[in-house]
N, C-alpha and C positions, 0 to 999 in steps of 0.2 A: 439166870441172872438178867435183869433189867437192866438198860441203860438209856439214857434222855437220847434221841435224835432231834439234831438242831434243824433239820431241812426239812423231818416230818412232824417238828413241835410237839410231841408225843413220846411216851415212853413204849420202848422196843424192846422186844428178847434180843440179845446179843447171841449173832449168829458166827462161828468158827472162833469162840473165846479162846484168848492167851493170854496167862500170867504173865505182866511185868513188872518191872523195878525202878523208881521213880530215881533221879538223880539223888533224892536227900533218903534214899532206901524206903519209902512208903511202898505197899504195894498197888496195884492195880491190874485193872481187865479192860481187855481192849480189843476190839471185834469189829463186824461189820453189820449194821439194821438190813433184815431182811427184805421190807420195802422197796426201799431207795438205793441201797448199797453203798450209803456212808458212810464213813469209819465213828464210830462210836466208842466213848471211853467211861471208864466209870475209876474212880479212884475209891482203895479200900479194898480187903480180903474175902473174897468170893465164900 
């Protein structure tokens, strides 16, 4: 799964993904770009 990194303005494989749970129950993924090692998020069901 893809996710946008903001630091490398590019879309990135989402590296050590984990399912979360948005406050209003949405789901999402949320990981680290293997690049740079900022946290990357993607909202929506992997």
């Amino acid at each position: 799964m893809e996710a946008y990194c903001f630091k490398c303005r590019d879309k990135r494989e989402i590296q050590a993904p984990q399912q979360v749970t948005l406050k209003n129950g949405r789901p999402a993924t949320q990981g680290v770009c293997p690049v740079c090692g900022t946290k990357v998020f993607r909202i929506g069901k992997s």
